[in-house]
C-alpha positions as CSV (number, residue, x, y, z in Angstrom):
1,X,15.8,-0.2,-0.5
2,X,13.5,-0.1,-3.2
3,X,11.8,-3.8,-3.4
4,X,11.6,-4.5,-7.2
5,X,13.8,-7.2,-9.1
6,X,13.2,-7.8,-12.8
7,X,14.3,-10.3,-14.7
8,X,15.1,-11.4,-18.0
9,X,12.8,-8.9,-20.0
10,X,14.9,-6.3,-22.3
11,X,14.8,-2.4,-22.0
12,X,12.2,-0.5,-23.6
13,X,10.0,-4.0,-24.8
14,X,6.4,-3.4,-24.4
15,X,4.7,-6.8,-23.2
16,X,1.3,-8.2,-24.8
17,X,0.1,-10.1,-21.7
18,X,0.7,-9.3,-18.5
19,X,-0.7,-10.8,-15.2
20,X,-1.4,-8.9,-11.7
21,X,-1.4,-10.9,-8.4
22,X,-2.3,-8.4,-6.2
23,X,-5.1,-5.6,-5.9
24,X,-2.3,-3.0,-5.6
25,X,-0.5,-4.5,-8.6
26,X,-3.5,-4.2,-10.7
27,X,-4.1,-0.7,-9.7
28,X,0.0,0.2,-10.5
29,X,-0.4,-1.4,-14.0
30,X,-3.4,0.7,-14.7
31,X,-1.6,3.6,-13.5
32,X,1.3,2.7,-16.1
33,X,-1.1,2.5,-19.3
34,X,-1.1,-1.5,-19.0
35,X,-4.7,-1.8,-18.4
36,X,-5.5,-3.0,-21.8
37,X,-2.5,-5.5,-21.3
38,X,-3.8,-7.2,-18.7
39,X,-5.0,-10.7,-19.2
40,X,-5.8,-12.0,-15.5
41,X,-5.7,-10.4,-11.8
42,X,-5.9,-11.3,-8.5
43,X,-9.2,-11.8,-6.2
44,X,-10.3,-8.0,-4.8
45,X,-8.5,-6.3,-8.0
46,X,-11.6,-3.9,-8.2
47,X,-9.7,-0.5,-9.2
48,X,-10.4,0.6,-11.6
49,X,-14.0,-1.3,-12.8
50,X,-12.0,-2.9,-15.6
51,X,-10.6,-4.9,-13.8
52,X,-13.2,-6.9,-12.3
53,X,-13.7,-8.4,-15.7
54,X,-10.6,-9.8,-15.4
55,X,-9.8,-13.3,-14.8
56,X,-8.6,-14.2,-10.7
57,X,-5.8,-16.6,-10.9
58,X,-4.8,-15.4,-7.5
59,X,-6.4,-15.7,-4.0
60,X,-5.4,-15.7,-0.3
61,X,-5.3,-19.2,-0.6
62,X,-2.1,-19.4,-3.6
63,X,-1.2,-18.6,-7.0
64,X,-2.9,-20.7,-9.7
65,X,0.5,-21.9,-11.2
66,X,-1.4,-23.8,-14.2
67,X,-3.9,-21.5,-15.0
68,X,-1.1,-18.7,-14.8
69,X,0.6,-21.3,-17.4
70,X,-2.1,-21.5,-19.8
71,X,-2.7,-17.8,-20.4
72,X,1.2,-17.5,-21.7
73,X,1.8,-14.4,-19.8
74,X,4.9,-12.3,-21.1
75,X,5.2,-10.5,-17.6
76,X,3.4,-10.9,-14.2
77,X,3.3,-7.9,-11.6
78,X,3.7,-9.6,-7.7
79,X,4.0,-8.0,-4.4
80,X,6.6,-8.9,-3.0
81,X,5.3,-8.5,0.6
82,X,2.1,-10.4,0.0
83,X,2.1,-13.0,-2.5
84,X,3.7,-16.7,-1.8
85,X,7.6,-17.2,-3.1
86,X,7.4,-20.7,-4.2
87,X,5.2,-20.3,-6.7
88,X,6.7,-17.2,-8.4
89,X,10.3,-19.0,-8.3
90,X,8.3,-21.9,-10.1
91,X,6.9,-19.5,-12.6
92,X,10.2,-17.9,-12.6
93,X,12.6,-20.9,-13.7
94,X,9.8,-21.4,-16.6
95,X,11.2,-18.2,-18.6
96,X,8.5,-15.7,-17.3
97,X,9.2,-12.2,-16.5
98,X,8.4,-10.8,-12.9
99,X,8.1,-7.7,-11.7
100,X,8.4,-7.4,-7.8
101,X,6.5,-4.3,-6.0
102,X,6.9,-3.6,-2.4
103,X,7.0,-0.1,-2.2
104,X,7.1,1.3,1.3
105,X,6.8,5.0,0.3
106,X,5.2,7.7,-2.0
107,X,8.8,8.4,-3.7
108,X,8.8,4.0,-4.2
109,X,5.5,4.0,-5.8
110,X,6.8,6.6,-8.5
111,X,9.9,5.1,-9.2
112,X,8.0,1.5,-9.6
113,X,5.9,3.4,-12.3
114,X,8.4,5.1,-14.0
115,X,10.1,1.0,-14.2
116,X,6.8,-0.2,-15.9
117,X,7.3,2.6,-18.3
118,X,9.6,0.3,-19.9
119,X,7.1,-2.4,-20.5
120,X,4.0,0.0,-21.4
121,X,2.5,1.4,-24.9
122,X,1.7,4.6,-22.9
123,X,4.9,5.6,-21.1
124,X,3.8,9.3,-20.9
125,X,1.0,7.9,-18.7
126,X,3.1,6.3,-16.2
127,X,5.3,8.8,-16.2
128,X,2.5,11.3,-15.1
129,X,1.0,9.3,-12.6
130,X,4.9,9.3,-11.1
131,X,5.3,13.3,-11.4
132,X,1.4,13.6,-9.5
133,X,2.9,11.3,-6.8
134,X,5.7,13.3,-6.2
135,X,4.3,16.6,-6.9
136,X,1.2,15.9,-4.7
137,X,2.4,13.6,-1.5
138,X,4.8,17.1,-1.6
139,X,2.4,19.2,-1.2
140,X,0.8,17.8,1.2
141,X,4.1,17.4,3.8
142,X,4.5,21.3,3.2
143,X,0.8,21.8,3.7
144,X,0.5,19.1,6.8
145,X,3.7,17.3,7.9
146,X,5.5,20.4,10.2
147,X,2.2,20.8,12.2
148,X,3.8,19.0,15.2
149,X,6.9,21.4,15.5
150,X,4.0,23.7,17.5
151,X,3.6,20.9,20.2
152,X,5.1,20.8,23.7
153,X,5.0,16.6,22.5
154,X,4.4,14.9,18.9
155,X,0.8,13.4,18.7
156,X,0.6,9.8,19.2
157,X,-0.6,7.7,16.9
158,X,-2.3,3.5,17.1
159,X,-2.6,2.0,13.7
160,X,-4.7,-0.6,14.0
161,X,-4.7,-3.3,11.7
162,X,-7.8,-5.6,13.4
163,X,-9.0,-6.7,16.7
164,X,-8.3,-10.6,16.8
165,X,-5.3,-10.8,16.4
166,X,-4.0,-6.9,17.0
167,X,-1.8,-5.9,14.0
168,X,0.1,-2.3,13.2
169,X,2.5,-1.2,11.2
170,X,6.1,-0.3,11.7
171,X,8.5,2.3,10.2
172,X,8.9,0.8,7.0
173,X,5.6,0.8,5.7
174,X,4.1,3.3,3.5
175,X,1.3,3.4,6.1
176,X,3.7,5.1,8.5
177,X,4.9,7.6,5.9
178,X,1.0,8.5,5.4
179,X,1.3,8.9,9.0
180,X,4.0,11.3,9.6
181,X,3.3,13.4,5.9
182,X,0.3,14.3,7.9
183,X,2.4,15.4,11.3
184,X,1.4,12.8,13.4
185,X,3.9,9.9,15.0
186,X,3.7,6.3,15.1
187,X,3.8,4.9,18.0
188,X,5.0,1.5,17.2
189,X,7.6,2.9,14.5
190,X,10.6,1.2,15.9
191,X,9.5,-2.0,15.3
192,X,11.9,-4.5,13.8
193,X,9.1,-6.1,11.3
194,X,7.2,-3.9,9.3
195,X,3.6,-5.6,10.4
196,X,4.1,-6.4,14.3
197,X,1.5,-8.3,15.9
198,X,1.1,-6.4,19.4
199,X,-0.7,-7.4,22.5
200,X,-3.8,-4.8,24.1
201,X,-0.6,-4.8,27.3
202,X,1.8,-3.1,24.8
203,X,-0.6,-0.6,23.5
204,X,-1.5,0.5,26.9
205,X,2.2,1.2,27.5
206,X,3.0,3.6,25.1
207,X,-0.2,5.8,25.4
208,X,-1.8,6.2,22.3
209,X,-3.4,9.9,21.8
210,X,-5.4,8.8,18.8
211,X,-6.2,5.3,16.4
212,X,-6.3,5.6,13.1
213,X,-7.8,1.9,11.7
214,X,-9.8,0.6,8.3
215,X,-12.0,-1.8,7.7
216,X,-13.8,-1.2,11.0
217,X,-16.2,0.5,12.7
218,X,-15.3,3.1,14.8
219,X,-17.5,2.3,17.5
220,X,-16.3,-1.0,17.8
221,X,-12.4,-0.2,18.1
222,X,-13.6,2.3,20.6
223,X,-15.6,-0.2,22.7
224,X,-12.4,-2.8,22.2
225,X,-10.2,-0.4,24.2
226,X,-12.7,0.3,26.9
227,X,-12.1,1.0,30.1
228,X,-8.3,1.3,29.7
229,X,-8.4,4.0,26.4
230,X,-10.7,6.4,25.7
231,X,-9.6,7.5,22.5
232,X,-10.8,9.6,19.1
233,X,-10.7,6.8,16.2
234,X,-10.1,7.9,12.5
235,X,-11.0,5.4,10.3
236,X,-9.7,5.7,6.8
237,X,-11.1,4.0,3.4
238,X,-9.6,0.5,3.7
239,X,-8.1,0.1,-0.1
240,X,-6.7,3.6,-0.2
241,X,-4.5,3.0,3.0
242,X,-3.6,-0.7,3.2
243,X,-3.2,-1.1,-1.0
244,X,0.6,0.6,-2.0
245,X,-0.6,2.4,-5.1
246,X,-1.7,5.7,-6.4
247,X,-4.6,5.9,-4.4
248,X,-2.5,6.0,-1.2
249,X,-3.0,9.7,-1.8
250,X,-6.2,9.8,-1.0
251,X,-6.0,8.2,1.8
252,X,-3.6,10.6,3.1
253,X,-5.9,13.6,1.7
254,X,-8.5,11.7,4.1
255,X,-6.1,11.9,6.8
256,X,-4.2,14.7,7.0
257,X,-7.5,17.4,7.5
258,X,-8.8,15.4,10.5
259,X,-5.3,15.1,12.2
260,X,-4.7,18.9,11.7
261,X,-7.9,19.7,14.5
262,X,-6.3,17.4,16.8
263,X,-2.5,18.7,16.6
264,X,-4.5,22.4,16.7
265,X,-5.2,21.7,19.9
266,X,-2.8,21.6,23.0
């Protein structure tokens, strides 16, 4: 299911301030034309340069509640996955609009933007940047995604998320979709929570063919898994895999060419 809830704003009423709390929230509003809107963002909201001029009311440590107060947004984008509840049910009882985003797919990143039309002076843009979603993460299944159907077995894949602790994604993240567009498989998809923590003793047993990771070196994840793995490491730009936004595209443009020499081979 889609993860959005809006509340309380009528159809079709552009907003005059709006407030991001999330790097991937930021990047969705500029996406939908409400750059210019934008009065405040969250710490590591650095796409597009903009929005480093923008004011951080929001860190890994919280939501500033009072700050958020005193700017007098009239709509504030959240991530649902990411940012703390309590303070957005605060903010929410006070009469201010939220927009949840926790999209887990390429189609769920489309249909958030083509929401926000509703709120943006440039609707056409939004709309756009839903249709070159769509059009594009298409392209690249039919281009990439039926590569495995020519293996004996499906190539198996380790997203890793970090060393200490050892995180990975499960089925119901967009990073697994990025995953399987480009024909590989997941190898710790049927996980009942989307962001497992795993042990180096589970890994082992399901006998990775391949890590993907970000925001590390390769060398280092490759000297993490000695002696046990021996393993080919694709590390992907960091913001364009982890953020769920229109640049998850080019993370799986990053992906998709590398994984095709390894499902070539047999």
């Amino acid at each position: 299911m889609l993860g959005y809830w809006l509340i309380a704003l009528p159809v079709y009423a552009a907003v005059e301030r709006v407030i991001s709390l999330a790097p991937s929230t930021t990047e969705l509003a500029y996406a939908a034309g409400l750059g210019e809107k934008l009065v405040a963002a969250s710490d590591f909201s650095d796409y597009p340069a903009a929005a480093n001029k923008l004011e951080r009311v929001a860190s890994w440590q919280g939501i500033n509640v009072e700050r958020i107060l005193a700017l007098k947004p009239d709509l504030i984008l959240a991530w649902r996955g990411g940012n703390p509840q309590r303070p957005l049910d605060q903010l929410a009882v006070l009469g201010i609009p939220i927009f949840y985003s926790d999209a887990r797919s390429f189609e769920q990143i489309a249909q958030e933007l083509e929401k926000l039309t509703a709120y943006s002076p440039y609707p056409d843009r939004a709309r756009q940047a839903a249709a070159h979603i769509r059009q594009r993460s298409a392209a690249l299944y039919r281009q990439y995604g039926h590569q495995s159907v020519h293996r004996s077995s499906p190539l198996r894949i380790l997203i890793q998320l970090g060393t200490q602790p050892l995180f990975t994604s499960s089925a119901d993240t967009l990073q697994n979709e990025i995953i399987s567009l480009c024909g590989g498989e997941n190898i710790f998809a049927d996980s009942r929570v989307p962001w497992p923590q795993i042990s180096r003793e589970q890994v082992l047993r399901r006998q990775p063919q391949l890590i993907v990771i970000t925001g590390q070196s390769a060398a280092h994840v490759k000297n993490f898994w000695l002696p046990q793995l021996k393993l080919p490491v694709i590390a992907l730009n960091e913001d364009w895999f982890n953020r769920a936004g229109p640049r998850s595209l080019l993370a799986a443009e990053q992906l998709c060419p590398q994984l095709a020499v390894f499902l070539a081979q047999e």
